[in-house]
C-alpha positions as CSV (number, residue, x, y, z in Angstrom):
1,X,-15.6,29.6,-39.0
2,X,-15.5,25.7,-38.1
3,X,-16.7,24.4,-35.3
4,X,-13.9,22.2,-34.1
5,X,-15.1,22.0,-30.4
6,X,-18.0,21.6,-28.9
7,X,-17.4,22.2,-24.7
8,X,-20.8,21.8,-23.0
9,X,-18.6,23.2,-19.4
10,X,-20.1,22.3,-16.1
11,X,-20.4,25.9,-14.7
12,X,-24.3,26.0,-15.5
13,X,-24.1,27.5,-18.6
14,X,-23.7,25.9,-22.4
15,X,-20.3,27.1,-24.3
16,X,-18.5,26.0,-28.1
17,X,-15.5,26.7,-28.7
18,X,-14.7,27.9,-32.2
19,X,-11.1,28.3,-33.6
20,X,-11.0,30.4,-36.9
21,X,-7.6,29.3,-38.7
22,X,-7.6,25.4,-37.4
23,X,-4.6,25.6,-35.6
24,X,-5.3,25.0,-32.4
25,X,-4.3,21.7,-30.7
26,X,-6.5,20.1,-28.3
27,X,-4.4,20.4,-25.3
28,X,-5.1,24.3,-25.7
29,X,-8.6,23.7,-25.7
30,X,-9.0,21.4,-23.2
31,X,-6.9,23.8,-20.8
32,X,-9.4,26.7,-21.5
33,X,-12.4,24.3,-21.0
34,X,-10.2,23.9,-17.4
35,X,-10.0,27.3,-17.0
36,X,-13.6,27.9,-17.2
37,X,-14.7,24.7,-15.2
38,X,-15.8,26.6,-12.2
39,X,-16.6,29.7,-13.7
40,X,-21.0,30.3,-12.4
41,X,-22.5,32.0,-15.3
42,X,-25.3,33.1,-13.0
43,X,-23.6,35.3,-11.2
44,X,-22.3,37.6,-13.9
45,X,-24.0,40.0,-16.1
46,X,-24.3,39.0,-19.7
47,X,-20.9,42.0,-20.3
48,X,-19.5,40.6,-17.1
49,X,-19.4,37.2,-18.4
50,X,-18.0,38.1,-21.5
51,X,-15.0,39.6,-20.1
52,X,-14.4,37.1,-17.8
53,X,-14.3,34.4,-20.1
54,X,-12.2,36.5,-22.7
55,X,-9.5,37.1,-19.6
56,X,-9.5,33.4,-18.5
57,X,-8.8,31.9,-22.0
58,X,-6.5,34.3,-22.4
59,X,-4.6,33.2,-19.5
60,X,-4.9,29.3,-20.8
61,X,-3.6,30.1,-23.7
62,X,-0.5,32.0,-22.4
63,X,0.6,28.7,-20.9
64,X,1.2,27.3,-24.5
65,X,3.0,30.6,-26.1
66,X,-0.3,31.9,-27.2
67,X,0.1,35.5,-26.3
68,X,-2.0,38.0,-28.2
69,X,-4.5,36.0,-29.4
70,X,-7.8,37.7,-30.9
71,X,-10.7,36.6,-28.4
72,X,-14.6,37.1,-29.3
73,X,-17.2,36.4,-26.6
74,X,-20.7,36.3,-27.4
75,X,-23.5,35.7,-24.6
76,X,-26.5,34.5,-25.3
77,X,-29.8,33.5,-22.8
78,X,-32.0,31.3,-25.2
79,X,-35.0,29.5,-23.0
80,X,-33.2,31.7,-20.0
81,X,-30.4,30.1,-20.4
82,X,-27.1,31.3,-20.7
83,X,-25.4,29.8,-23.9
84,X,-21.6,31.3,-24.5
85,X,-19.7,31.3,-28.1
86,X,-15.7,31.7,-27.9
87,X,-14.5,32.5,-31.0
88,X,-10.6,32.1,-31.1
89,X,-7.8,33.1,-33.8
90,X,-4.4,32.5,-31.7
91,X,-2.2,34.5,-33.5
92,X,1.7,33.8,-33.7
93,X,2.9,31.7,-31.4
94,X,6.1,32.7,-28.9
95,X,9.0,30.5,-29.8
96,X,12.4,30.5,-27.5
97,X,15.1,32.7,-28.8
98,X,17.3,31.9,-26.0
99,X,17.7,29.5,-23.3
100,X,20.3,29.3,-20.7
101,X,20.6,27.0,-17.8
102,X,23.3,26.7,-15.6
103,X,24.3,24.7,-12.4
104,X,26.9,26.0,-9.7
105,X,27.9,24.3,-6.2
106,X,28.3,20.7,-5.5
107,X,25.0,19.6,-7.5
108,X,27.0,19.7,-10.8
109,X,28.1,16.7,-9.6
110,X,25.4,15.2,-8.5
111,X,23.2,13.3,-11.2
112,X,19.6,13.9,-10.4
113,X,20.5,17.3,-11.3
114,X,22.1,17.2,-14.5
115,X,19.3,14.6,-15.6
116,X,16.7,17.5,-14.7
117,X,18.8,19.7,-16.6
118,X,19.0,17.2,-19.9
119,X,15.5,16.1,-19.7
120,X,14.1,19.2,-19.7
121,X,12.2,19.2,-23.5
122,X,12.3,22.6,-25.1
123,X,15.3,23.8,-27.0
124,X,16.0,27.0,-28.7
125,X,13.5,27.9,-31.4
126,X,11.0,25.6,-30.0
127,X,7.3,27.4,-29.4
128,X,7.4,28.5,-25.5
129,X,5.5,26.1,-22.8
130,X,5.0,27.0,-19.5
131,X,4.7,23.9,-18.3
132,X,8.2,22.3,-18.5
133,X,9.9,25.1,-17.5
134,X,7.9,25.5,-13.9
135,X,8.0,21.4,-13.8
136,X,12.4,22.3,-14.3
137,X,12.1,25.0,-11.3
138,X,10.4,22.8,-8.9
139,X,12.4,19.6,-9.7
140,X,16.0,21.8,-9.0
141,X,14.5,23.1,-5.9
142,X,12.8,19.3,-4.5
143,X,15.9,17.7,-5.1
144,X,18.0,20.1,-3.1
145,X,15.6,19.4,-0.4
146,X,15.7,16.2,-0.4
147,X,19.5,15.8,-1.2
148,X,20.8,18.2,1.5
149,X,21.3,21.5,-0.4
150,X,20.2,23.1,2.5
151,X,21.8,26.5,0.8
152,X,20.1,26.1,-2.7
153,X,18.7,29.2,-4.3
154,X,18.3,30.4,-8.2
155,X,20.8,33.2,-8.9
156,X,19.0,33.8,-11.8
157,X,15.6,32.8,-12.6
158,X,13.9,34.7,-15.7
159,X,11.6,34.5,-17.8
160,X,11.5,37.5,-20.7
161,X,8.7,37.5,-23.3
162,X,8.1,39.7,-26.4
163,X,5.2,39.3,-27.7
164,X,5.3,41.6,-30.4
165,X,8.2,39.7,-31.6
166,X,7.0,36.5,-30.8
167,X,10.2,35.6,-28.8
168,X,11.2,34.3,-25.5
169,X,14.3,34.4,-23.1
170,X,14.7,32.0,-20.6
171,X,17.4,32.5,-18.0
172,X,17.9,29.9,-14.9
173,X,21.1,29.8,-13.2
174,X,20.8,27.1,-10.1
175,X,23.1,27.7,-7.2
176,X,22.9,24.4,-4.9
177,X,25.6,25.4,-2.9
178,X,27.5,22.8,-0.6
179,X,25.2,19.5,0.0
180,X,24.9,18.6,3.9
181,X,26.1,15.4,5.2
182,X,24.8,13.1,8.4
183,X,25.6,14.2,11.5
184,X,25.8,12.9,14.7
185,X,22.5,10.6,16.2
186,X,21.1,11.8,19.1
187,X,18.6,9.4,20.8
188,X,16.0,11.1,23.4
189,X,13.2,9.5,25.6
190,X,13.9,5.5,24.6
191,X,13.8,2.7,26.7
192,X,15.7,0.4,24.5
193,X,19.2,-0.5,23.9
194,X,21.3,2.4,22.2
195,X,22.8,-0.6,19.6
196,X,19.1,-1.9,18.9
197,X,18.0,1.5,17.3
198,X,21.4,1.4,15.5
199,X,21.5,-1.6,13.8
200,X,18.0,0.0,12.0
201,X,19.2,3.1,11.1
202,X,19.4,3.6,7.3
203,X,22.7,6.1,7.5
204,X,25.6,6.7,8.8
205,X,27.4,10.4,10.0
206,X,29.4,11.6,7.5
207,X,27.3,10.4,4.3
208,X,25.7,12.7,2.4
209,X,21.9,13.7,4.2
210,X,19.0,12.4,1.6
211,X,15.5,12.6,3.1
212,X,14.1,9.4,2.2
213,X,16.7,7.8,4.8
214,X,15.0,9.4,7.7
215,X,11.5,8.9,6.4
216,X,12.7,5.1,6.4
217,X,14.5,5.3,9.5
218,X,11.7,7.2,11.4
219,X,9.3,4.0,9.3
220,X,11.3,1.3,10.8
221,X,11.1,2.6,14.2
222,X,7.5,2.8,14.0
223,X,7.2,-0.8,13.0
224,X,9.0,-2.4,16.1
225,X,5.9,-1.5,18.2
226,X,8.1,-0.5,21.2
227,X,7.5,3.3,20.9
228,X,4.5,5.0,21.5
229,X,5.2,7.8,18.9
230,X,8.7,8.3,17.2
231,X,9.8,11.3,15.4
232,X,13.3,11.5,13.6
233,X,14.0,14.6,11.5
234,X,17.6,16.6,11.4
235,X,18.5,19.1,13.6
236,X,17.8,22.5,11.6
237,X,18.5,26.1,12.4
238,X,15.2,28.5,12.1
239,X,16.6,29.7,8.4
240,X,17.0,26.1,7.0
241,X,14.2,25.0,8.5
242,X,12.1,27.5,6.6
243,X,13.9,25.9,3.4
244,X,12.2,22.5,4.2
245,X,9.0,24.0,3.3
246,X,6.8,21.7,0.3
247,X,5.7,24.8,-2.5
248,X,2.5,23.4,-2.3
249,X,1.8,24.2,0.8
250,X,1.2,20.7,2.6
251,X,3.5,19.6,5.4
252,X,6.9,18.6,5.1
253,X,8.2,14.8,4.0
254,X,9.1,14.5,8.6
255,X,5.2,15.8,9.6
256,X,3.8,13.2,7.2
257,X,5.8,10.5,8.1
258,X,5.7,11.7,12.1
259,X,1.9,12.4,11.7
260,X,2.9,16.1,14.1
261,X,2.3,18.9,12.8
262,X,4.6,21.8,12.2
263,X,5.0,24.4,14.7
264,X,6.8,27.2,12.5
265,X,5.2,29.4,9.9
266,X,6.9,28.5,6.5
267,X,8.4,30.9,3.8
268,X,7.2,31.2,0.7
269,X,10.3,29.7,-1.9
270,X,10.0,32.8,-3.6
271,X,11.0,34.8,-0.5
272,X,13.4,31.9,0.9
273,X,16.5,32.8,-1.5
274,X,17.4,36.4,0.2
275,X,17.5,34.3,3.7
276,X,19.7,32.0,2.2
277,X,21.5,33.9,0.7
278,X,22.6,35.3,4.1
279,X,23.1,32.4,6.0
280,X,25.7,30.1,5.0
281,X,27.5,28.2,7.3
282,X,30.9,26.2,6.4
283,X,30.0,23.5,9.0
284,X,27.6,20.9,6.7
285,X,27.5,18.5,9.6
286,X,23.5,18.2,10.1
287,X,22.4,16.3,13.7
288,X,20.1,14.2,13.6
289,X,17.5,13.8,16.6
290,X,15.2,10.8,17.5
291,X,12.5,11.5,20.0
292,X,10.7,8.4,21.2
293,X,8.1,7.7,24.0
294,X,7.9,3.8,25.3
295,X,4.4,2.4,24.2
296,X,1.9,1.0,26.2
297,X,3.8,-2.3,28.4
298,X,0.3,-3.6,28.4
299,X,-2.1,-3.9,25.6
300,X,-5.4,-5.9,25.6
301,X,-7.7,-6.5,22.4
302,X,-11.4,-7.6,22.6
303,X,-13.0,-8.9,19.3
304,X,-16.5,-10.8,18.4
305,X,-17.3,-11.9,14.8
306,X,-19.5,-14.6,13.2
307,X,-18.6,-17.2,10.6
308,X,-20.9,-20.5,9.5
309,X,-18.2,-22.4,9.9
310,X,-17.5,-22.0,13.5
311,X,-20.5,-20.0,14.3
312,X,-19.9,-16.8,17.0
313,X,-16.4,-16.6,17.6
314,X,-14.5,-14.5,20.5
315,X,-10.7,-13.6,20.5
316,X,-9.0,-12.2,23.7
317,X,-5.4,-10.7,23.2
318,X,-2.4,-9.6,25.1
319,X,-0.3,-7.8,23.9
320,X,3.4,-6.7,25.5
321,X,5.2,-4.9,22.9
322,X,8.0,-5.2,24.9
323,X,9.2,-6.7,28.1
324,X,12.8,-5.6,28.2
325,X,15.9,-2.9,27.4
326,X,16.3,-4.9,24.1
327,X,13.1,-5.4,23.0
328,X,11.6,-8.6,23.9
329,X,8.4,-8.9,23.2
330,X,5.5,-11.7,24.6
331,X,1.8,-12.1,22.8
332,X,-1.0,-14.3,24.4
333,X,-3.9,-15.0,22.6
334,X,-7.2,-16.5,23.4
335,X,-9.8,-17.8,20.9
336,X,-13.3,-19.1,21.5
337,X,-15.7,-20.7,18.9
338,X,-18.1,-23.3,19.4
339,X,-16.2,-26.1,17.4
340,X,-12.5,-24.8,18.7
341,X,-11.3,-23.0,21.5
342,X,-7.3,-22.7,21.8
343,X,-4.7,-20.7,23.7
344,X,-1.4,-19.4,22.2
345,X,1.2,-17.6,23.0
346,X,4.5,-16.2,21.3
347,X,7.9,-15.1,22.7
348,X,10.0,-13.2,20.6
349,X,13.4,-12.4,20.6
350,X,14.8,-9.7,17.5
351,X,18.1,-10.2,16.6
352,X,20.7,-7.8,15.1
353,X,17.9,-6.4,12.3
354,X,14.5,-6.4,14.8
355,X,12.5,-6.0,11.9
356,X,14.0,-8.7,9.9
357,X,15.8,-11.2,12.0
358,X,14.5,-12.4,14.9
359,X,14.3,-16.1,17.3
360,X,10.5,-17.3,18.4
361,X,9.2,-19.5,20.7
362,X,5.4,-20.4,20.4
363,X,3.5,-22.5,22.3
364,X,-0.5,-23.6,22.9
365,X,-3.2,-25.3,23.9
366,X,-6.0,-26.1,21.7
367,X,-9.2,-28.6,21.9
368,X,-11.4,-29.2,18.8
369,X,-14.7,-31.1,18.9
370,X,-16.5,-30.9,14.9
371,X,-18.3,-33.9,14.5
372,X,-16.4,-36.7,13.2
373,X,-13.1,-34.6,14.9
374,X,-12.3,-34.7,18.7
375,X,-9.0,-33.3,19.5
376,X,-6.8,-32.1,22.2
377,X,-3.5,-30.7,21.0
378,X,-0.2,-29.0,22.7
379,X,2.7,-27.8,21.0
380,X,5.8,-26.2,21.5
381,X,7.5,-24.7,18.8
382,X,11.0,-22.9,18.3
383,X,11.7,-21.0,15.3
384,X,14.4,-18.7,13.1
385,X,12.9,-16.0,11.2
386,X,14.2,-14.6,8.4
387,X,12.7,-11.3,6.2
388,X,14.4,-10.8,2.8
389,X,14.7,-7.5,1.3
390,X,11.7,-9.0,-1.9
391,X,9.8,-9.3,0.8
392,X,10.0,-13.1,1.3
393,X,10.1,-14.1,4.9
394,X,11.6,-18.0,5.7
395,X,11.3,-19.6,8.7
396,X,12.8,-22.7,9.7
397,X,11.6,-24.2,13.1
398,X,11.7,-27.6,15.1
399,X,8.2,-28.2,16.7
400,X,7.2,-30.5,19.3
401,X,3.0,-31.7,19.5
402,X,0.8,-34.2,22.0
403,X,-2.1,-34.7,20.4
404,X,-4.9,-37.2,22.2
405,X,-7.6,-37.5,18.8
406,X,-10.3,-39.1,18.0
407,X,-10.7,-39.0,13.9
408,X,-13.7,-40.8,12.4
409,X,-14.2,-43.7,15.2
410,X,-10.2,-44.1,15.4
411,X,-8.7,-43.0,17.9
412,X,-4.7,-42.8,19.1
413,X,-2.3,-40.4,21.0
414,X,1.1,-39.3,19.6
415,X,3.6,-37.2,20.3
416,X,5.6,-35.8,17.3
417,X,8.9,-33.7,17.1
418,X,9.7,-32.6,13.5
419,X,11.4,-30.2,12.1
420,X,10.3,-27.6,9.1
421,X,10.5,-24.9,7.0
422,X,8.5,-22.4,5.4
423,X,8.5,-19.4,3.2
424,X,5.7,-16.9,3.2
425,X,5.0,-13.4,1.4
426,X,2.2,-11.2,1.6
427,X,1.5,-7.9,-0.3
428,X,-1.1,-5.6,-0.3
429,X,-2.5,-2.2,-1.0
430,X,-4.8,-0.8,0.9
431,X,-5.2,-3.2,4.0
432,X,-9.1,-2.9,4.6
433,X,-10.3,-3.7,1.5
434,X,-6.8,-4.1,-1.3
435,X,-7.2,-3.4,-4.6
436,X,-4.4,-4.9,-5.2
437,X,-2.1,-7.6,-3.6
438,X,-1.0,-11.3,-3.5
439,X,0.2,-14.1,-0.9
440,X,2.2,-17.0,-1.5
441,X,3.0,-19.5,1.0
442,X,4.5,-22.9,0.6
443,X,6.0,-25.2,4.1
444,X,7.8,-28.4,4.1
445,X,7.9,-30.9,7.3
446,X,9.3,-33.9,8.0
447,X,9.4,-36.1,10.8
448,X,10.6,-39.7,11.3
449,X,10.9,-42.7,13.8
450,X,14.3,-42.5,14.8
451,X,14.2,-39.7,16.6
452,X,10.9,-40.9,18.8
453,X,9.0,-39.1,17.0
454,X,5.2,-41.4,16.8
455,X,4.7,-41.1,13.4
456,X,7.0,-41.1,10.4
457,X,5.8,-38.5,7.5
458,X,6.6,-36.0,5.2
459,X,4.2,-33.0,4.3
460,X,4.1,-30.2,1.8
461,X,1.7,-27.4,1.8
462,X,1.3,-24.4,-0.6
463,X,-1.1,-21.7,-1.4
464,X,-1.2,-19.0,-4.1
465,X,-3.5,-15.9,-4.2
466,X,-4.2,-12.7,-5.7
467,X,-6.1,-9.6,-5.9
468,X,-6.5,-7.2,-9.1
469,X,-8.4,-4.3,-9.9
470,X,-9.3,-3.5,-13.9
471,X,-10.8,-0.2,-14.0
472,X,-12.5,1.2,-10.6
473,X,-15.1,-0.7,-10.2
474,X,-14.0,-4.5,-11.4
475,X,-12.2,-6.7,-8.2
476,X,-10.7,-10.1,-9.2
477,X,-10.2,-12.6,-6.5
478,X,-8.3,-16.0,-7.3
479,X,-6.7,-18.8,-5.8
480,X,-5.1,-22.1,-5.8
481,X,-3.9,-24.7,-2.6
482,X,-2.2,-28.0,-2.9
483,X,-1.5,-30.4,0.3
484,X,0.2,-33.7,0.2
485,X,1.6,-36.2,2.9
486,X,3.2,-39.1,2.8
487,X,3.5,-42.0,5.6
488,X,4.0,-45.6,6.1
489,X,1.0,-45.4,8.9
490,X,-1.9,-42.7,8.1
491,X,-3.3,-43.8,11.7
492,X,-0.5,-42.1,13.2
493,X,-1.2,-38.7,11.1
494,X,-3.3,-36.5,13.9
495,X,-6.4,-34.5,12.6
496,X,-4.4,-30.9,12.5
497,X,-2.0,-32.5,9.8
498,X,-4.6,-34.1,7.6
499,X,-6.1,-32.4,4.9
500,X,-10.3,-31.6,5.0
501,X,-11.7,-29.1,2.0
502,X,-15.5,-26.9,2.6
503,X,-16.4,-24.0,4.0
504,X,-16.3,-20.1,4.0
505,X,-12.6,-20.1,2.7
506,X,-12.3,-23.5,0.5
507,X,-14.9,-24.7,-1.4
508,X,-17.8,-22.8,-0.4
509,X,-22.0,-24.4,-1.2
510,X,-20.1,-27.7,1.2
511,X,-20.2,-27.7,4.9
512,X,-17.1,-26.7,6.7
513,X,-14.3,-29.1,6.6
514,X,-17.2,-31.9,4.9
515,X,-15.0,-32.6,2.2
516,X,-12.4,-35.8,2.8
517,X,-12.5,-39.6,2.3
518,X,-14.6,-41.4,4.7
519,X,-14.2,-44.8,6.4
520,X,-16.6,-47.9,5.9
521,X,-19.0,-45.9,8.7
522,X,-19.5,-43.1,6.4
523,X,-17.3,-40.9,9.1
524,X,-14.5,-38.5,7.8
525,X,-11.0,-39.4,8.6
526,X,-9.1,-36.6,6.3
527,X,-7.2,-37.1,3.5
528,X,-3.9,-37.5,2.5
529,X,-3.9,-34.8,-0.6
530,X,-5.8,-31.7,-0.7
531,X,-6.2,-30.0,-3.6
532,X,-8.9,-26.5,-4.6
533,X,-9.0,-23.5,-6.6
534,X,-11.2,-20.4,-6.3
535,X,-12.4,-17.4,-9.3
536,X,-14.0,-14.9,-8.4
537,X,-15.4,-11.4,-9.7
538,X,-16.1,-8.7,-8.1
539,X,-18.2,-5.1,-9.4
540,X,-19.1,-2.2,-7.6
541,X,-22.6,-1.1,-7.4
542,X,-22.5,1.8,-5.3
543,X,-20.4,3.4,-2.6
544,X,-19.2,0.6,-0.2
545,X,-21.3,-2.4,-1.5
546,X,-20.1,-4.5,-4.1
547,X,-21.7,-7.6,-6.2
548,X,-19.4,-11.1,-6.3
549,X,-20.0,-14.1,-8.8
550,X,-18.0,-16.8,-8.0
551,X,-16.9,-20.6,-8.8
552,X,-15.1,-22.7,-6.3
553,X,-13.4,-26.2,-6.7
554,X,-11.4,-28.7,-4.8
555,X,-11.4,-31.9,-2.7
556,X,-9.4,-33.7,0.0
557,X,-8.7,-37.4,-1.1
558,X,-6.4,-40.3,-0.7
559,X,-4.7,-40.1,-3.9
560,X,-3.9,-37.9,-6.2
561,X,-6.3,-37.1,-9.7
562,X,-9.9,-38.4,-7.8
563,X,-12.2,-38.9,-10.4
564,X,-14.5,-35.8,-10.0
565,X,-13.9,-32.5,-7.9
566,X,-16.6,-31.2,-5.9
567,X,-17.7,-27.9,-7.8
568,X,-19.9,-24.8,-5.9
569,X,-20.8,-21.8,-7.7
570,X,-22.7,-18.9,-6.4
571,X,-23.4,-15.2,-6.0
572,X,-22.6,-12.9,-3.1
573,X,-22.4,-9.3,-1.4
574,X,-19.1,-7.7,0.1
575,X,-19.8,-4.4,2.1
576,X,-16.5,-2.5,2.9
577,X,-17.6,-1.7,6.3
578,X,-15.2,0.5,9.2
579,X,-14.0,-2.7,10.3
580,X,-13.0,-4.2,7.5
581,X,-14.7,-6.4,4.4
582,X,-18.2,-8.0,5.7
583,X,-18.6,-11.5,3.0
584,X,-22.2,-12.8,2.7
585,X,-22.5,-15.5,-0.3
586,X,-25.1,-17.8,-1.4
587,X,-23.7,-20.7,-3.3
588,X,-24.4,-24.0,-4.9
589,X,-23.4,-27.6,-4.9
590,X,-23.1,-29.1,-7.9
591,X,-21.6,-32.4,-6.9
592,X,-24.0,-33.0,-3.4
593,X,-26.8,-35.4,-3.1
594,X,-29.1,-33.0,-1.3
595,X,-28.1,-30.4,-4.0
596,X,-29.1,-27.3,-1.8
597,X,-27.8,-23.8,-1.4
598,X,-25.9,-23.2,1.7
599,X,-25.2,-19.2,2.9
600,X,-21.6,-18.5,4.0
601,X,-20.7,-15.5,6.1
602,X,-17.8,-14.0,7.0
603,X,-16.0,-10.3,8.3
604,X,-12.2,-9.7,7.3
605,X,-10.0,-9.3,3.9
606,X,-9.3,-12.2,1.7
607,X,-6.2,-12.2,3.2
């Protein structure tokens, strides 16, 4: 007999598997290797042991058409330990001598089923698989669920094998019955305008009822912050709520998206088509309920982090999700660092789409003191928000700023009004530590003379960065940001609007913000361009902690192509802690007189 596998199985004992004819295909063997994964050898006799194993590859080889196949078991306990020979010859195979499927009721028409029902891969005379024809079952019965065919059931579901003739008959006639359709909306325990919650909702009465709308609907809600908890689900009698039970026994498509769990005991599906079958109704009008609670009016957030660009850092913010019937909201926000402390605050005003559309008014106070940089800023800004449905969000706004500066010996006040516009996207997976995601950002502001504006410029920002994962344990991190202004009178430009480079998130081994052209004193006065570009590598070591290489480049300059970039390379440790991504790097200047190693440290994702 060849030995045409060789299955050391991680049930602490040592088995081959050994197929006589050569006919067996390795998806046969690999399912009886699963079959006998968990199977403990030590708590068996030797004759025990033997049986067992002959009845569990006989079972995962039934799944493949394999039914009276000629299985020899042989125990050995060499050294005391217990070594297992399976000697296999499959016999004739079961091949389908008829197949019959069939859909009745309303889901003839509808195309997820028939494209079940034409992708399904065995035909008549094909050898019988298990596999595709339980995968058929459950796809019939998951889209009825989730399409409304709130009366599905099989009226004939069979499966007939002779295995002394090596045949197969398999019978499934699908009755879907009629599909459901929206009903009316009925809105409980909200604080907001009726026509707010409306203009979200992802249906209308008298469509046909698909789950995935009130997952999305019940999503949306969620996301305006105004409710406390939100559940949406439709209004089901105690026989078609039984229906809605997953086969798999985890909660229903509502309960995960609601995180509540279900008060009623479920059927099994096998036991659901008799209850069905007795409980039609002719009215396919399904309610739809929305329970909300208002959440919290007032919420206040504490936080305290380090950086070595700023030093200990302390953020105070409050938080009023809303403020009125239609869902104003107002966020203040406090922020104290050594270098930089600034208050800001946000009034927001959704529009016909909350979640998309939406007027803001922002406005703060901030006073920065860095060494060559002493600033005290205001600004008012009002803006138009826009989401698109790739996920781009545009903004167009008008801002208004007093700044009184001091950059580099030089100092002026201006006040500025220019308009602007920017468009922004950010994607992610997993927020705490993504393995995968992107951001894009790119603004352009102008602002001119005529309108009594202080300073005439125009200035174009844009960033790039992403995130991917090769394998499970490799993290790529890269990035690139350009700046550029342009003005008749750089004296005019205050410090937030030039462009500095260094630090934890720009070109790390330089000083925060070091980076820029200086004046004849040797102080820093910013530049007018801005350009640097980040590669990194990431690799897992163990658990939470993972190892970082990187290379950063960049420079803020008066003109564009300087001679030489300023280049820093180092190495670095990220720990995914509870609270997010703690950074700790050690890098190198390549392009600094002093030519030391500087340590940057910082909590939060890239981005």
């Amino acid at each position: 007999m060849p030995l045409l596998c060789t299955a050391p199985l991680a049930f602490g004992l040592s088995a081959t598997i050994k197929d006589v004819d050569g006919e067996l295909d390795q998806a046969v063997k690999d399912n009886i290797e699963a079959y006998l994964e968990n199977l403990d050898g030590e708590a068996y006799t030797r004759t025990r042991l033997a049986g067992e194993v002959k009845r569990r590859s006989g079972e995962a080889m039934r799944v493949y058409g394999y039914y009276e196949p000629e299985i020899n078991v042989t125990v050995d306990e060499p050294k005391g330990q217990q070594v297992v020979s399976i000697a296999i010859d499959p016999g004739e195979r079961v091949s389908i001598e008829t197949l019959s499927i069939t859909l009745e009721g309303d889901a003839q028409n509808d195309p997820p089923f028939q494209e079940a029902v034409d992708d399904f891969p065995l035909e008549k005379g094909d050898p019988l698989l298990h596999a595709p024809w339980d995968k058929l079952r459950g796809s019939l019965s998951a889209s009825a669920l989730e399409r409304g065919y709130f009366d599905w059931r099989f009226a004939r579901r069979r499966m007939e094998v002779r295995p002394y003739k090596q045949s197969a008959r398999l019978y499934l006639d699908f009755d879907s019955g009629p599909r459901y359709r929206f009903g009316d909306v009925v809105v409980s325990g909200s604080h907001i305008e009726p026509e707010r919650l409306e203009s979200m909702r992802t249906f209308e009465p008298g469509k046909p009822y698909l789950a995935r709308s009130i997952a999305e609907y019940n999503q949306r809600l969620a996301e305006t912050g105004w409710f406390g908890s939100v559940m949406v689900r439709p209004r089901l009698d105690s026989a078609k709520e039984l229906a809605m039970a997953p086969s798999d026994g985890s909660q229903s498509w509502w309960h995960r998206a609601t995180a509540t769990q279900p008060q009623t005991a479920w059927l099994e599906r096998d036991a659901l088509g008799s209850a069905m079958r007795v409980h039609r109704h002719h009215n396919t009008r399904l309610p739809v309920d929305v329970v909300v609670t208002p959440a919290e009016r007032h919420q206040f957030e504490v936080g305290v982090g380090y950086a070595t660009d700023v030093g200990p850092r302390t953020r105070f913010s409050w938080n009023q999700p809303w403020i009125n019937r239609y869902g104003h909201s107002l966020d203040h926000d406090l922020y104290l660092s050594g270098p930089e402390q600034r208050f800001s605050g946000a009034y927001n005003v959704p529009l016909e789409d909350p979640l998309r559309d939406s007027y803001r008014l922002q406005y703060g106070i901030k006073n920065l003191d860095d060494g060559d940089t002493h600033s005290l800023e205001s600004t008012v800004e009002l803006a138009r928000r826009w989401q698109f449905d790739n996920d781009w969000v545009q903004s167009v706004y008008v801002r208004t700023t007093y700044e009184d500066f001091t950059q580099g010996g030089e100092s002026e006040k201006v006040w500025i009004y220019y308009p602007g516009i920017q468009w922004t996207r950010t994607r992610t997976r997993e927020q705490r530590f993504p393995v995968w995601g992107d951001r894009q950002q790119l603004s352009l502001e102008y602002s001119d003379t005529a309108w009594g504006s202080d300073a005439q410029f125009f200035r174009a920002t844009g960033d790039s960065e992403w995130i991917r994962m090769l394998g499970e344990k490799n993290r790529f991190v890269g990035g690139v940001s350009l700046g550029a202004i342009e003005t008749d009178d750089f004296s005019k430009i205050p410090p937030s609007l030039r462009f500095f480079a260094g630090g934890d998130n720009s070109v790390r081994g330089y000083s925060y913000e070091s980076l820029s052209p200086r004046n004849a004193k040797g102080k820093r006065r910013g530049g007018q361009q801005m350009f640097t570009a980040s590669a990194e590598y990431q690799r897992n070591v163990t658990g939470s902690w993972w190892g970082a290489a990187f290379v950063d480049t960049g420079d803020a300059f008066d003109s564009w192509g300087p001679a030489d970039l300023k280049t820093g390379a180092g190495l670095g440790v990220r720990w995914v802690s509870p609270v997010g991504p703690i950074r700790f790097d050690v890098a190198h200047p390549f392009d600094d007189d002093d030519s030391d190693f500087r340590i940057h440290f910082s909590i939060g994702p890239e981005f």
